[in-house]
LUMTI-8761 format. One record per atom (N, C-alpha, C): residue number from 1; atom name; x, y, z. Coordinates in steps of 0.1 Angstrom, whole numbers, plus 5000, padded with zeros to 4 digits. Each point is the difference from the previous one (the first is absolute). Example, Ala and Ser with C-alpha at 12.3 -4.5 7.8 and 13.67 -1.06 7.14 Angstrom:
REM LUMTI-8761
num: 1 | atome: N | u: 5132 | v: 4943 | w: 5078;
num: 1 | atome: CA | u: 4991 | v: 5012 | w: 5000;
num: 1 | atome: C | u: 5009 | v: 5012 | w: 5000;
num: 2 | atome: N | u: 4996 | v: 5011 | w: 4993;
num: 2 | atome: CA | u: 5009 | v: 5011 | w: 5000;
num: 2 | atome: C | u: 4992 | v: 5011 | w: 5008;
REM end
This chain:
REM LUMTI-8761
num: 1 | atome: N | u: 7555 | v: 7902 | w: 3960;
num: 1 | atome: CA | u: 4990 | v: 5010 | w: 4996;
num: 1 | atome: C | u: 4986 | v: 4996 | w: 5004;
num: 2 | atome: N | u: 4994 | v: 5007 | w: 5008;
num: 2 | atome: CA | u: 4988 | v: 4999 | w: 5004;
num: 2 | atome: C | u: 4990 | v: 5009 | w: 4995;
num: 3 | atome: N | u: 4982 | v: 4993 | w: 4997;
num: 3 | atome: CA | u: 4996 | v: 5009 | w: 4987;
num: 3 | atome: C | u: 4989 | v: 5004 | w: 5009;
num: 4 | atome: N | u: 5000 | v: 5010 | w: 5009;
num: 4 | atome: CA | u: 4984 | v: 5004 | w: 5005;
num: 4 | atome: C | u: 4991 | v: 5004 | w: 4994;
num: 5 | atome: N | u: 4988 | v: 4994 | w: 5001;
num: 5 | atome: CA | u: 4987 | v: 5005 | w: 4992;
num: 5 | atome: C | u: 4991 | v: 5010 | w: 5012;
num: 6 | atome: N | u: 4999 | v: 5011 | w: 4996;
num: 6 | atome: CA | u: 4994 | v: 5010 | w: 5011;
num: 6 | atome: C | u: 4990 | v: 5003 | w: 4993;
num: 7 | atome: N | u: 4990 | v: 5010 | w: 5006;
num: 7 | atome: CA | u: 4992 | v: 5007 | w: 5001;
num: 7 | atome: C | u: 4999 | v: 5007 | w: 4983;
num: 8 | atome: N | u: 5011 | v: 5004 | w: 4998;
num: 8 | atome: CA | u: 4998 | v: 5010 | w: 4986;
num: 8 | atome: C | u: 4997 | v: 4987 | w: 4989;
num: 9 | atome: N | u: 5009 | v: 4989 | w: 5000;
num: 9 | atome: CA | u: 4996 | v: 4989 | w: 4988;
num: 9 | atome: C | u: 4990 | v: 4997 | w: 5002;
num: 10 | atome: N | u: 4990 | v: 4999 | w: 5007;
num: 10 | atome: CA | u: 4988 | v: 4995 | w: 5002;
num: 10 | atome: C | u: 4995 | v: 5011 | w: 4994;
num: 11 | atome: N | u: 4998 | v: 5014 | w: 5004;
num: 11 | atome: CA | u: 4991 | v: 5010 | w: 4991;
num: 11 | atome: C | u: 5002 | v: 5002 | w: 4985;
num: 12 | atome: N | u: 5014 | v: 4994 | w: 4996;
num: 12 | atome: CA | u: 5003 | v: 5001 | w: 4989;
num: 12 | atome: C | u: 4991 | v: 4991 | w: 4990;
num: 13 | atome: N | u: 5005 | v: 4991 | w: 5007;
num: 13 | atome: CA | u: 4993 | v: 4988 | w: 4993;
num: 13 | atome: C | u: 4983 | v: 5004 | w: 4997;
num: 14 | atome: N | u: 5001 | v: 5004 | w: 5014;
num: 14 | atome: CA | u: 4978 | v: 5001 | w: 4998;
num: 14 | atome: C | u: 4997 | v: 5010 | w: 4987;
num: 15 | atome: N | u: 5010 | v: 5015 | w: 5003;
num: 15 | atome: CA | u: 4998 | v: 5010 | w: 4990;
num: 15 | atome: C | u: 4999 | v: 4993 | w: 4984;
num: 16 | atome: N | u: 5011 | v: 4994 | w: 4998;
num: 16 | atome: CA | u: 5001 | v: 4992 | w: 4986;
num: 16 | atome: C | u: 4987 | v: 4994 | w: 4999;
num: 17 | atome: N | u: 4993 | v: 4989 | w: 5008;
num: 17 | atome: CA | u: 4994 | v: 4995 | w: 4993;
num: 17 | atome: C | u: 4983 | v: 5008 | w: 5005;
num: 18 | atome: N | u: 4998 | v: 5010 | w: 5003;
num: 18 | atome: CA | u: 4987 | v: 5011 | w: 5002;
num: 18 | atome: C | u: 5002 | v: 5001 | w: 4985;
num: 19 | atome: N | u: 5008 | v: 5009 | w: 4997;
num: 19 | atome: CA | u: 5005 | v: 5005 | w: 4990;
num: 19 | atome: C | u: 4995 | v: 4987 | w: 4986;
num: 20 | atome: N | u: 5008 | v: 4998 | w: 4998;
num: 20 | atome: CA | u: 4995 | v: 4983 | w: 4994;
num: 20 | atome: C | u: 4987 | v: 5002 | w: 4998;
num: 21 | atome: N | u: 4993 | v: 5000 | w: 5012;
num: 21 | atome: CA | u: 4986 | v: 4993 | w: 5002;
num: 21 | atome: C | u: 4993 | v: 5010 | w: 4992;
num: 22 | atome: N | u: 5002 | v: 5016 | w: 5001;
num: 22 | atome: CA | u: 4998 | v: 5011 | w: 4997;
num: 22 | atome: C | u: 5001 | v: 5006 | w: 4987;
num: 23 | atome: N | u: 5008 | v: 4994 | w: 4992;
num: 23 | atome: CA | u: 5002 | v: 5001 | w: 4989;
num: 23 | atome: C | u: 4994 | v: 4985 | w: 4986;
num: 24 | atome: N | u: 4998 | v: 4995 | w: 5010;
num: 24 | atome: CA | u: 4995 | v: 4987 | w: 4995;
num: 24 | atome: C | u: 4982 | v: 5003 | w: 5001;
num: 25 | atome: N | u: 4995 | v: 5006 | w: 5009;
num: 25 | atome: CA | u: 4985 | v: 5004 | w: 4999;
num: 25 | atome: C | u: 4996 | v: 5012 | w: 4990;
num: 26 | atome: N | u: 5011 | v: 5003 | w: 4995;
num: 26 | atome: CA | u: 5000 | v: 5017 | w: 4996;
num: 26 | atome: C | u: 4998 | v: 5001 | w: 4988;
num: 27 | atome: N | u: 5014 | v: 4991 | w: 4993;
num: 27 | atome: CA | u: 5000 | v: 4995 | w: 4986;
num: 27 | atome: C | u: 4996 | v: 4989 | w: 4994;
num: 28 | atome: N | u: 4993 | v: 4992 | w: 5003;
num: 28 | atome: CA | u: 4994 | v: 4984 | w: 5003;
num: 28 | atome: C | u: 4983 | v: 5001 | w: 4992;
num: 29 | atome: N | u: 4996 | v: 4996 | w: 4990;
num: 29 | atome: CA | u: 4987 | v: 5001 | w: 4998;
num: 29 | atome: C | u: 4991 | v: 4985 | w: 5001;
num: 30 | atome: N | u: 5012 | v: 4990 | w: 5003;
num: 30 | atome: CA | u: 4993 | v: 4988 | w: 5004;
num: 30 | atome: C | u: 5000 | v: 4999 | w: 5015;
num: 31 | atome: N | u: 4987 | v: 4993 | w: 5000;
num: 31 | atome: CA | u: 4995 | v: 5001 | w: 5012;
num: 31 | atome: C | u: 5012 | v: 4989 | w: 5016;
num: 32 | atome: N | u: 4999 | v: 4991 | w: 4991;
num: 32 | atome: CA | u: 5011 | v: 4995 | w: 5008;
num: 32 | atome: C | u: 5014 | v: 5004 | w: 5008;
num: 33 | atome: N | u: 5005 | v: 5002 | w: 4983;
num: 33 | atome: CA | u: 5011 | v: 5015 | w: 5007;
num: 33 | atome: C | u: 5001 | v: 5009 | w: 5012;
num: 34 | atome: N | u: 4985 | v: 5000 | w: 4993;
num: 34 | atome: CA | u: 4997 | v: 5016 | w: 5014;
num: 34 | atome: C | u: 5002 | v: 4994 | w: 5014;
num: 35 | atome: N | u: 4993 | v: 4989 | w: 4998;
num: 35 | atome: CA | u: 4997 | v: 4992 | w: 5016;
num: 35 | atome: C | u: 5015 | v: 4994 | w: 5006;
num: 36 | atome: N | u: 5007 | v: 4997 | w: 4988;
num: 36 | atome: CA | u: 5014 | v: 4998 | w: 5005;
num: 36 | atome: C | u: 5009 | v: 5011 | w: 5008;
num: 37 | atome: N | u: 4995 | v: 5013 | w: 4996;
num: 37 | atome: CA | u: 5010 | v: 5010 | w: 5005;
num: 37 | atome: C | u: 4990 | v: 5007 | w: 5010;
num: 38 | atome: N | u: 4986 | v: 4993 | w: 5002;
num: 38 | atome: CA | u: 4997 | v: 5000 | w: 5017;
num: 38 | atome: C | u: 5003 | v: 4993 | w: 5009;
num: 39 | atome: N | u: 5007 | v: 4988 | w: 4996;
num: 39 | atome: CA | u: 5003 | v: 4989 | w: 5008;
num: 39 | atome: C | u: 5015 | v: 5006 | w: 5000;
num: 40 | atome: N | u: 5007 | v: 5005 | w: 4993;
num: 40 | atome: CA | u: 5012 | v: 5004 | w: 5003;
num: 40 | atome: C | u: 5001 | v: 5014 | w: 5009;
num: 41 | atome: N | u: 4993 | v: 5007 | w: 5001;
num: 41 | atome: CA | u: 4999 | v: 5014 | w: 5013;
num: 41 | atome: C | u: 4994 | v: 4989 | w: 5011;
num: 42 | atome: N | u: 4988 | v: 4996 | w: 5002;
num: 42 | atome: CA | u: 5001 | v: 4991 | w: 5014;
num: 42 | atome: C | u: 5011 | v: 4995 | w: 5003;
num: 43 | atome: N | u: 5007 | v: 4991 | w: 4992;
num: 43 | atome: CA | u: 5012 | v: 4993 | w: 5007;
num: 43 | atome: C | u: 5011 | v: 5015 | w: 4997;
num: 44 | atome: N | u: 5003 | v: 5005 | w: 5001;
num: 44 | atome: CA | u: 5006 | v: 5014 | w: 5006;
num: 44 | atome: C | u: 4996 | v: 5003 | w: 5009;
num: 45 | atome: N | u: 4987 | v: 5005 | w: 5008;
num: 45 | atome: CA | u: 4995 | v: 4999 | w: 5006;
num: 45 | atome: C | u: 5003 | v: 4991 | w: 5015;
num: 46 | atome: N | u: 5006 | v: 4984 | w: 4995;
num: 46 | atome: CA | u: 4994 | v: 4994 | w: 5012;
num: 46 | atome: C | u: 5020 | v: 5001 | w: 5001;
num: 47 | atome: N | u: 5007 | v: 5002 | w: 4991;
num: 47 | atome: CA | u: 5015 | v: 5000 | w: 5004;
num: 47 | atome: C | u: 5000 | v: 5010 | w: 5010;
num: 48 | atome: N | u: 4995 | v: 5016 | w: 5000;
num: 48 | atome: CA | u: 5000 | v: 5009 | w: 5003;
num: 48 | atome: C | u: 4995 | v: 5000 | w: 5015;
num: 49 | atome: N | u: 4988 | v: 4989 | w: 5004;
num: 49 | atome: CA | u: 4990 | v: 4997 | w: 5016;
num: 49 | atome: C | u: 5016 | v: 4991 | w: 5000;
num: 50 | atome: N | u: 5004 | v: 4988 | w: 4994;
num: 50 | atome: CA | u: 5013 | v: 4996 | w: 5009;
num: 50 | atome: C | u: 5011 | v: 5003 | w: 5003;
num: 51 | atome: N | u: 5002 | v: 5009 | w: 4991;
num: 51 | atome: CA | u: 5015 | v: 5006 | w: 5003;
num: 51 | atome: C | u: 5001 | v: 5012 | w: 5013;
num: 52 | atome: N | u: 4987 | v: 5007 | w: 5001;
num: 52 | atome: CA | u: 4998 | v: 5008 | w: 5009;
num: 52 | atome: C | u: 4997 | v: 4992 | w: 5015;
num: 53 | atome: N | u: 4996 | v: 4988 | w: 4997;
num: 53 | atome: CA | u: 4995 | v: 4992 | w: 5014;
num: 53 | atome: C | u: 5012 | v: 4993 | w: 5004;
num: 54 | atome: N | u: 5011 | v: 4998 | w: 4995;
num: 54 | atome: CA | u: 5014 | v: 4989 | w: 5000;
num: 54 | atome: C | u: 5009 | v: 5019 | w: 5009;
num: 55 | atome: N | u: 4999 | v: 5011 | w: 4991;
num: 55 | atome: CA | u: 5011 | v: 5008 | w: 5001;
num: 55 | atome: C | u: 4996 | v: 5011 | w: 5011;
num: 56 | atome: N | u: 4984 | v: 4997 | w: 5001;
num: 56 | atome: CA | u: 4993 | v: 5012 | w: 5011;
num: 56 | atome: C | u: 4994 | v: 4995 | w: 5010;
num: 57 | atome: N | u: 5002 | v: 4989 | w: 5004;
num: 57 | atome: CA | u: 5001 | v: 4990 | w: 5013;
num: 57 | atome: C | u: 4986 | v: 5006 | w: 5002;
num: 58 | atome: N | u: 4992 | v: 4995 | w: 4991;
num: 58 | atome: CA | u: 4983 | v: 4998 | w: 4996;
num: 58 | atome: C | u: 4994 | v: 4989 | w: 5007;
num: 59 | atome: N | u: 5009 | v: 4991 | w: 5004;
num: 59 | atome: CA | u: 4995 | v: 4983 | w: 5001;
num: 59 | atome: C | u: 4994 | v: 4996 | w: 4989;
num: 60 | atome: N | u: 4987 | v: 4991 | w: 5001;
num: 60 | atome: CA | u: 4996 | v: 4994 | w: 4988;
num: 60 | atome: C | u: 4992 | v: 5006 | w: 4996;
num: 61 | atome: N | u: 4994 | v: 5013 | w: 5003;
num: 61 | atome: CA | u: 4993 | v: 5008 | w: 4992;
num: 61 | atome: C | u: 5001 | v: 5000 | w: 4989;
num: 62 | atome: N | u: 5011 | v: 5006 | w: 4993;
num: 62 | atome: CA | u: 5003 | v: 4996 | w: 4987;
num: 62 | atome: C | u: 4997 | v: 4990 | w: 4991;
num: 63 | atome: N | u: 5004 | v: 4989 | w: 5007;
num: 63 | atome: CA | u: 5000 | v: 4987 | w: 4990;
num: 63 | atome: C | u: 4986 | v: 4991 | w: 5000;
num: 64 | atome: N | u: 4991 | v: 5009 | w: 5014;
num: 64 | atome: CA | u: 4986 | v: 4997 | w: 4999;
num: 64 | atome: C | u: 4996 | v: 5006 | w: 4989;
num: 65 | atome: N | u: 4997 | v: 5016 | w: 4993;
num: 65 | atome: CA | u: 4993 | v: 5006 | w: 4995;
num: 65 | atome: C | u: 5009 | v: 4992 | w: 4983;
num: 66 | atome: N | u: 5013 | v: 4998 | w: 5004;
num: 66 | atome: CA | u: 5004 | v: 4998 | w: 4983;
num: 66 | atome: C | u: 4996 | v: 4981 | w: 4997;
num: 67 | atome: N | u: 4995 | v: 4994 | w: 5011;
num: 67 | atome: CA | u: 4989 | v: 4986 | w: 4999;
num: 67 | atome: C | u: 4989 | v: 5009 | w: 4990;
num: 68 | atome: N | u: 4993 | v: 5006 | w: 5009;
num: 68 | atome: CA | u: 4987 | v: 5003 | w: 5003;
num: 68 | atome: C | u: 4999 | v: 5006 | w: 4979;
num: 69 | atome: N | u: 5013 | v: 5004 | w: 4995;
num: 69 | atome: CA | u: 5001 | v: 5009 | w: 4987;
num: 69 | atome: C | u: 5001 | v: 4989 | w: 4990;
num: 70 | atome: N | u: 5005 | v: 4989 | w: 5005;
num: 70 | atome: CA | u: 5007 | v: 4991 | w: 4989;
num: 70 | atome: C | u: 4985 | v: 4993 | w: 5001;
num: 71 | atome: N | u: 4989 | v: 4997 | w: 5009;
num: 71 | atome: CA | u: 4988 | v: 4995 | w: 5001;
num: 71 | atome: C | u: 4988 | v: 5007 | w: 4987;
num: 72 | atome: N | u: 5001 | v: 5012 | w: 5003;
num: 72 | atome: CA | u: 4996 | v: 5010 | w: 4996;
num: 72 | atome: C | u: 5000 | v: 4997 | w: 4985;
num: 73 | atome: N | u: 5014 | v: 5003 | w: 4995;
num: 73 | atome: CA | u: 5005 | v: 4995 | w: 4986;
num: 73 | atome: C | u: 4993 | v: 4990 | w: 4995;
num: 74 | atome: N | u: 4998 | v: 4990 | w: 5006;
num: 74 | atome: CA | u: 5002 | v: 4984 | w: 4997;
num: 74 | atome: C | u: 4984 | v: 5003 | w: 4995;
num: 75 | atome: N | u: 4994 | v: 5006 | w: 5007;
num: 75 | atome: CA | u: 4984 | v: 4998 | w: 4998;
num: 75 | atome: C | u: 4998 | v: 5019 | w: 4991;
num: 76 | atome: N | u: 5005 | v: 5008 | w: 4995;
num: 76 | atome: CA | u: 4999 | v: 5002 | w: 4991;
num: 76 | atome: C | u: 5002 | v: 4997 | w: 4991;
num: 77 | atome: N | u: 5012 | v: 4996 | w: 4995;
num: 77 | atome: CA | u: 5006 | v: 4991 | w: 4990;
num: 77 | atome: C | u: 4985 | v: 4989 | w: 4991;
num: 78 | atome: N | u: 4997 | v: 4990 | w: 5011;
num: 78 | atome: CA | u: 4990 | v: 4991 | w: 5001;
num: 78 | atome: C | u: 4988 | v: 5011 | w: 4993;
num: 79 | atome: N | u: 4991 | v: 5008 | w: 4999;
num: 79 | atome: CA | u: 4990 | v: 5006 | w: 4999;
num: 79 | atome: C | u: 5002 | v: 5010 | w: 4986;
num: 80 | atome: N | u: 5014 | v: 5009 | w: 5001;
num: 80 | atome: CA | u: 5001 | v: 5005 | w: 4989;
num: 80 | atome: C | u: 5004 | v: 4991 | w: 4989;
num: 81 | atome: N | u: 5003 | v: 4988 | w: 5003;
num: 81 | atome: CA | u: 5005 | v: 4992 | w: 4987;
num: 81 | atome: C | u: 4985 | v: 4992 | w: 4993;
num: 82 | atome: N | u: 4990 | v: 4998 | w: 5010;
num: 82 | atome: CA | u: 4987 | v: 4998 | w: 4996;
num: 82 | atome: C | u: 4991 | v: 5010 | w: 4994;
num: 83 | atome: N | u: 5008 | v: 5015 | w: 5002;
num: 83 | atome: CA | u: 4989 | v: 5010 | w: 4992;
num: 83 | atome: C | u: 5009 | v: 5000 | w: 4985;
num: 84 | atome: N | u: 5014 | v: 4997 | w: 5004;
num: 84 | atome: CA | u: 5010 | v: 4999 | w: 4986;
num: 84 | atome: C | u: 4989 | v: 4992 | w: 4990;
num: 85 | atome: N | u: 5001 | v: 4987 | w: 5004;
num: 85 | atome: CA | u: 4995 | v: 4985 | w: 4995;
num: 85 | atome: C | u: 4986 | v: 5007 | w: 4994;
num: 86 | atome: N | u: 4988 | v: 5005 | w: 5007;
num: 86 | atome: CA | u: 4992 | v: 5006 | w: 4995;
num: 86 | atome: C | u: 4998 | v: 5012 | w: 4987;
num: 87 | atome: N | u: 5007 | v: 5003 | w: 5000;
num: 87 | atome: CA | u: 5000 | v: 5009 | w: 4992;
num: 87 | atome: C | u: 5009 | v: 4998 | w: 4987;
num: 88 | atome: N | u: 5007 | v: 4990 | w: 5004;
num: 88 | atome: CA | u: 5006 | v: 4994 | w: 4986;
num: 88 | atome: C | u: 4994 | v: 4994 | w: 4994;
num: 89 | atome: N | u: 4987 | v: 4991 | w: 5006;
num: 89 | atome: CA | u: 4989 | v: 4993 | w: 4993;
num: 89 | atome: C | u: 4989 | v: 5007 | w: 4995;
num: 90 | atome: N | u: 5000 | v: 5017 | w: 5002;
num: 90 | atome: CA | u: 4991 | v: 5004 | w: 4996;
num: 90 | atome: C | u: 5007 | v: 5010 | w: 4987;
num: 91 | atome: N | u: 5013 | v: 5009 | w: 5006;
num: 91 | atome: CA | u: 5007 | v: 5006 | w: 4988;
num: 91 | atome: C | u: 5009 | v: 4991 | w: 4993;
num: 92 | atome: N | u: 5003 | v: 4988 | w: 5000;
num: 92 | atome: CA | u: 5011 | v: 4993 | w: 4993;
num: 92 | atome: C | u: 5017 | v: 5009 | w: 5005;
num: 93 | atome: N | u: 5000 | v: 5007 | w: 5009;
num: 93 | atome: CA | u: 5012 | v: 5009 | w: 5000;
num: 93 | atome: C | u: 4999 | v: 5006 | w: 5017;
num: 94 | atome: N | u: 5011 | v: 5003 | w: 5002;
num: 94 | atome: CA | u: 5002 | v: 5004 | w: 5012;
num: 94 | atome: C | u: 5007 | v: 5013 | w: 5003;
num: 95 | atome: N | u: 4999 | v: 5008 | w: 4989;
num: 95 | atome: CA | u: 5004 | v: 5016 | w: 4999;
num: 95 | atome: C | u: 4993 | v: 5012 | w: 5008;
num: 96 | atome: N | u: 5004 | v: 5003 | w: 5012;
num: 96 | atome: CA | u: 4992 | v: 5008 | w: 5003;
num: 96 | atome: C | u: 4997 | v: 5013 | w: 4996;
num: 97 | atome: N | u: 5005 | v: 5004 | w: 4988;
num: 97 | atome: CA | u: 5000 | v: 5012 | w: 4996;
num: 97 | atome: C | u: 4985 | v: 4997 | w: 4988;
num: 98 | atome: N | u: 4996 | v: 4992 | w: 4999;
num: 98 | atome: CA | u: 4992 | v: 4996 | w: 4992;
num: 98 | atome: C | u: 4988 | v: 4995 | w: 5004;
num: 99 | atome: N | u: 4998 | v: 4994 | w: 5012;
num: 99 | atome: CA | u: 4990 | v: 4998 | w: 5006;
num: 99 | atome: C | u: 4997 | v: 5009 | w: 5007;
num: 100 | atome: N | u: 4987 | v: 5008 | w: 4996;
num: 100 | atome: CA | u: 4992 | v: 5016 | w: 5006;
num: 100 | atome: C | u: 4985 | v: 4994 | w: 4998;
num: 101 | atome: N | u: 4995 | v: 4992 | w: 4994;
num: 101 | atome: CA | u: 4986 | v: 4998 | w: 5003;
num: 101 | atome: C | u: 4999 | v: 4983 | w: 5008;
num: 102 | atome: N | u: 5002 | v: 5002 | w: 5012;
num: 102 | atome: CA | u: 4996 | v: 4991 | w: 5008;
num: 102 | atome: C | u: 4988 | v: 4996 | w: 5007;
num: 103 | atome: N | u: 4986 | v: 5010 | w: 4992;
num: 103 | atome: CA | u: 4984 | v: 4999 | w: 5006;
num: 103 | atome: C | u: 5000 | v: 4992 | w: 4986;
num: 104 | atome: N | u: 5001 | v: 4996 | w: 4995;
num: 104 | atome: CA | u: 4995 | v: 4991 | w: 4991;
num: 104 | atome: C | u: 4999 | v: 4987 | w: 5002;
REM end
């Protein structure tokens, strides 16, 4: 029994975790959260640049732009977790539904 992994498991996969990512920013009022189910549609995203570059004889196109995504990440990640850090030292809390005066 041989198990091919094609083209459709790969979109599946990506769909699931968009989705995920999508529902996690949607229903999510901590800030964290939220950023987790951005980092989870990017990495959908960079399945979706490989699976198309492996099955659409792309060459490394693909797997350049899904570098170039996971880089991207890395240094959002880095920057939103410093406005996280900020603002927890200023509201004690990380609720975004609750932080609306940020000129103060």
């Amino acid at each position: 029994m041989s198990l091919h992994v094609g083209l459709t498991h790969f979109l599946i996969v990506s769909t699931i975790l968009f989705s995920m990512g999508i529902y996690a920013i949607v229903t999510r009022k901590n800030a964290i959260m939220v950023l987790m189910g951005v980092e989870l549609i990017l990495n959908s995203a960079n399945i979706n640049f490989i699976a198309f570059s492996k099955f659409g004889n792309f060459g490394l196109g693909g797997q350049i732009i899904a570098l170039f995504i996971i880089i991207l990440a890395a240094a959002e990640a880095a920057i939103a977790l410093a406005i996280v850090l900020n603002i927890y030292k200023t509201f004690t809390h990380v609720n975004i539904d609750e932080i609306d005066n940020l000129k103060e």
